[in-house]
N, C-alpha and C positions, 0 to 999 in steps of 0.2 A: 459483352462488356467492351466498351471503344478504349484505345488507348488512353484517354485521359481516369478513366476510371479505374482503372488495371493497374495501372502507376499509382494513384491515390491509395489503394486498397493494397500494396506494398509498404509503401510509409507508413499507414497505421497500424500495420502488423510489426514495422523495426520500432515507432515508435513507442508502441506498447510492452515491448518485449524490454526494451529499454528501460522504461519504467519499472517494469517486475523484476529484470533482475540488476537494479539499482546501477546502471553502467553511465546515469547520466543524472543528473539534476531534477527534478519535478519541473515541469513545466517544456516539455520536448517537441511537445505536439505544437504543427505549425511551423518547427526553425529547423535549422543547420542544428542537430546536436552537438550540445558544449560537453560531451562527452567527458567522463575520467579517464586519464592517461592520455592527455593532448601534449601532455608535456613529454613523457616518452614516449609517446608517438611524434614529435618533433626531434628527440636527442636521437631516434633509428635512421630519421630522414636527412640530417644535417650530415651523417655519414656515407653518403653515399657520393660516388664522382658526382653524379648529375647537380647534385647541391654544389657541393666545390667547385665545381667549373662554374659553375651561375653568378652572373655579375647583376641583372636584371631579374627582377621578379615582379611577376603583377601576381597579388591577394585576394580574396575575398575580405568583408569586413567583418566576419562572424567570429565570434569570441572561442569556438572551437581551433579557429585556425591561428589565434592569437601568440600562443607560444611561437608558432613556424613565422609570424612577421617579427616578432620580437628577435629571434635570433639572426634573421636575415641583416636588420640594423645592427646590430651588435658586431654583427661579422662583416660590417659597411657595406654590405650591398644595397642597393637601391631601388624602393619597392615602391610600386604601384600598388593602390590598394582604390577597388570603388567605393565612390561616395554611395552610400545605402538607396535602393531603391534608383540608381542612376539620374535624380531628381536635379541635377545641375547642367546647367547648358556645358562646363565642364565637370566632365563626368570622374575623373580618377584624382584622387590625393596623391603628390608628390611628396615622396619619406626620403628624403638625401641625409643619410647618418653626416656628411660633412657641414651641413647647418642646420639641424636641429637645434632646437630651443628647449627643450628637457631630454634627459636621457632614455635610452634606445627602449628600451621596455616599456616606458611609459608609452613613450611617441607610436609603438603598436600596438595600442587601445583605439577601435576605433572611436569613439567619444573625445580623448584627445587629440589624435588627430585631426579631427575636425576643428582642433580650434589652434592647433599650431603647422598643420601643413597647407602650402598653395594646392589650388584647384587648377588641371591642365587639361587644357583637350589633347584628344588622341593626335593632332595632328602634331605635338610639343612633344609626343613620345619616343623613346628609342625602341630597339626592336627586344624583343625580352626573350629570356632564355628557359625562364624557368615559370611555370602558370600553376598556382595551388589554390584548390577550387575545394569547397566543403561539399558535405554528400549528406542524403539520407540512407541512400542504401548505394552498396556497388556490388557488382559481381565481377567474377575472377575473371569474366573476357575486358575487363573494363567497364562495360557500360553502368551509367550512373543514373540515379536520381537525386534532385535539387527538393525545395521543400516545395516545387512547383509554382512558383513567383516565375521564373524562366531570365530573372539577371545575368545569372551566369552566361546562359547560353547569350545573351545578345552582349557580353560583354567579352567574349569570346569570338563573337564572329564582327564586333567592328575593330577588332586588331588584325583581324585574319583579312579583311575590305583594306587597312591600310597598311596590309603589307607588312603586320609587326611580327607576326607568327613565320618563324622559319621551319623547314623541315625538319632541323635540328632541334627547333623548341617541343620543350619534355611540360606534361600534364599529369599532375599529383593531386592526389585524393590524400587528407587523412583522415580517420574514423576507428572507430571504436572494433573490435573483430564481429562483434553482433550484426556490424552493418553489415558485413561481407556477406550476402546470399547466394544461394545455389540457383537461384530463379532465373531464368530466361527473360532477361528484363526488356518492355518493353521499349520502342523508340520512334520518335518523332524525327522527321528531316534536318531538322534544325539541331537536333542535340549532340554536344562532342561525347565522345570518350575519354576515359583516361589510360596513358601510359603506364602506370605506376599505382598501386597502394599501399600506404602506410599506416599500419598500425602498431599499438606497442610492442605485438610480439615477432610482426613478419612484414616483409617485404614482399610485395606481390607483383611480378613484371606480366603484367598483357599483352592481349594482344593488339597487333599493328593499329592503331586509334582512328577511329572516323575525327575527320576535321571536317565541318561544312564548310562550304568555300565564302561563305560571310551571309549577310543576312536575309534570311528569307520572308519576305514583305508579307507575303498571303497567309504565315503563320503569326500576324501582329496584329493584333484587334485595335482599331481604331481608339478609344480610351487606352491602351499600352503605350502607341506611339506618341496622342498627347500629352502623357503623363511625365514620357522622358524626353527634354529638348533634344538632344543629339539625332533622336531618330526624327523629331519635326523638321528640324536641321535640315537635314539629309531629304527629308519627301518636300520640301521647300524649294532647294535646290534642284533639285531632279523634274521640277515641275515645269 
């Protein structure tokens, strides 16, 4: 079994088990589970220094992670969140709680987002403190699985290319405890770790995090790169 299959055939074992013991919504298979208890799995993470010191935060746009942007607004930090599928020549929504046009909870829906925050490229970004990325599965050394789209990861390594990702910058997982496996998870060159996991009932600190030093070309399938402008961008340039 090649890494991409091994990976596969974990997600369908959390996503099923998900399913049977009712820890998430019908319909799991395929996404970022929108998990029960995203909410207190946000009220564990909001207490931690790493959240309190965070002035910056980049998101994911998945409705599992949705409590954790809502609160970031609410608490005016200012939050990067990508536009889905990175399908914009600029790729991330700017959430500034100091001009919003509806209030903070709304405005971290990614649906309204989309229709009241500006689109910036990375090169308009500051450098972020705080990265909270959704998971299929994690284990206790960190390493993660996505629902294997690979956004994340490329939206991870063109902060890390412009220099936004410090060594101080911390990477959070939330999820459900079902995600958390015991599994020896597989990995790709390309794929980060996380720092941190949260779920309702525990806090889990890892270990030291692979950060790839930005993005690795020969892992992007030609239809990838045309799909999202930033990386045509970039092989445009470089040409």
């Amino acid at each position: 079994m090649d890494t991409d299959q091994a990976k596969q055939a974990i997600r369908e074992r959390v996503w099923a088990l998900l399913e049977q013991e009712r820890a998430a919504p019908p319909g799991v298979y395929g996404r970022i589970p929108a998990f029960y208890g995203a909410e207190a799995a946000a009220d564990r993470l909001v207490e931690l220094p790493v959240w309190q010191n965070a002035r910056v935060i980049k998101a994911v746009p998945d409705k599992a992670q949705l409590p954790v942007r809502a609160r970031a607004l609410i608490e005016s930090k200012l939050v990067y969140m990508a536009v889905p599928k990175l399908a914009e020549a600029q790729p991330f929504y700017l959430l500034d709680p100091a001009t919003l046009t509806v209030p903070p909870a709304e405005a971290a829906s990614s649906k309204v987002a989309a229709s009241v925050a500006r689109k910036i490229a990375v090169k308009e970004m500051q450098p972020v403190d705080l990265i909270v990325c959704g998971s299929v599965a994690v284990n206790r050394h960190g390493v993660r699985l996505g629902k294997g789209a690979g956004y994340s990861d490329i939206e991870v390594a063109l902060l890390q290319e412009a220099g936004l990702i410090r060594p101080e910058t911390t990477i959070v997982t939330t999820v459900h405890a079902l995600q958390v496996v015991d599994d020896e998870l597989p990995e790709a060159k390309h794929d980060f770790s996380v720092d941190l996991i949260v779920t309702p009932d525990e806090v889990i600190e890892c270990e030291p995090p692979r950060r790839p030093s930005g993005l690795y070309w020969d892992s992007l399938t030609r239809e990838k790169i045309k799909a999202i402008p930033v990386l045509t961008a970039l092989t445009d340039s470089s040409a």
